[in-house]
N, C-alpha and C positions, 0 to 999 in steps of 0.2 A: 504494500500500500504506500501510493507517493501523496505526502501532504504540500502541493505547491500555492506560494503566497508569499510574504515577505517578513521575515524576521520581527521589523518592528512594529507591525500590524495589530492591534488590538485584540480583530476577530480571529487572526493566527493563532496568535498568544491565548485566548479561550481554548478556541479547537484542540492545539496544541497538549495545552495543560490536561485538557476532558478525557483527551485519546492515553495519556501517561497516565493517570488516575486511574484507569477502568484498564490499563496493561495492554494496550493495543499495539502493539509493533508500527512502527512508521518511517520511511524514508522523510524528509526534509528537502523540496526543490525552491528555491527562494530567488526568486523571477527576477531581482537585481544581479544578485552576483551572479548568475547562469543563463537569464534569459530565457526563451521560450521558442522552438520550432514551427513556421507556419504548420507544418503537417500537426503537431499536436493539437494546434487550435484548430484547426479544421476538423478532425477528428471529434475533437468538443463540440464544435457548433452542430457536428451533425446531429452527437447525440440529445442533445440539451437546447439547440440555438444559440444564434452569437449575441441574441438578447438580454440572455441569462446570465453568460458571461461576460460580458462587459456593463461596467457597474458605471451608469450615467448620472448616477449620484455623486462621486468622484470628484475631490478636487482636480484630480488630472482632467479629467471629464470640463469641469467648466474653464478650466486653464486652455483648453483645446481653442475655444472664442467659436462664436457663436456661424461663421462660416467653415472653418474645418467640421463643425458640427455635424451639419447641414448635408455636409457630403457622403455622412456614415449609414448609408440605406438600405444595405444588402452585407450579404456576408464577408466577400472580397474584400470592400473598405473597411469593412470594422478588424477582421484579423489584421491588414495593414497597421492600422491604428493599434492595436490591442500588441503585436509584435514588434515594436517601436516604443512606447509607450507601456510600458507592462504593468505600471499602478495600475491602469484604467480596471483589469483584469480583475474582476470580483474573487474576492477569496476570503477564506481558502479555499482550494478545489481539493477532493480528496480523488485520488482513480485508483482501480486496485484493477489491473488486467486488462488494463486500456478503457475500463468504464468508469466514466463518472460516477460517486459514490454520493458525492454532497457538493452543493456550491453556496460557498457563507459559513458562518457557523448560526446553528439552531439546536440548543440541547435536546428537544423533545424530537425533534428528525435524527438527530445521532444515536439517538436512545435506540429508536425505532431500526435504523438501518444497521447496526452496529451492534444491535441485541444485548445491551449492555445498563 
């Protein structure tokens, strides 16, 4: 299981601590220092949509200005954006075996998917 997000993240930092609490095994991918393959995020958007995944609540998001915005209407621009740009990237994302497990943290959805 890969937990990708960013070290100083809040909702990481929850996730994080939730999944060592309840002894869950976890990889650590942290979309700064390593970044993130278009093929990953496409893969993401197929399963979940690239709407899910990218978090337009973000300061990154309105840091973008209100024309870069504009232009984010389909899959293609937003993985552009989301792989350039990698705060924008809603997290944490958990994948165990190429599937999305969780996007965000939500105790009672981890409860539930994580049986714990």
């Amino acid at each position: 299981m890969i937990v990708y997000g960013i070290k100083s993240c809040d909702s990481v930092k929850k996730a994080t601590t939730w999944l060592t609490k309840k002894k869950i095994k976890f990889e650590f991918h942290d979309y700064k220092a390593e970044g993130i393959s278009e093929e990953k995020l496409q893969n993401w958007s197929k399963q979940v949509g690239w709407e899910r995944i990218m978090n337009k609540k973000s300061i990154t998001w309105r840091d973008l200005g209100e024309e870069a915005q504009q232009k984010v209407t389909n899959e293609k621009a937003a993985i552009a954006v989301m792989k350039e740009k990698t705060s924008i990237i809603k997290r944490p994302l958990i994948e165990m075996n190429d599937q999305v497990m969780t996007v965000g943290f939500n105790e009672e959805e981890y409860q539930r998917v994580f049986k714990k």
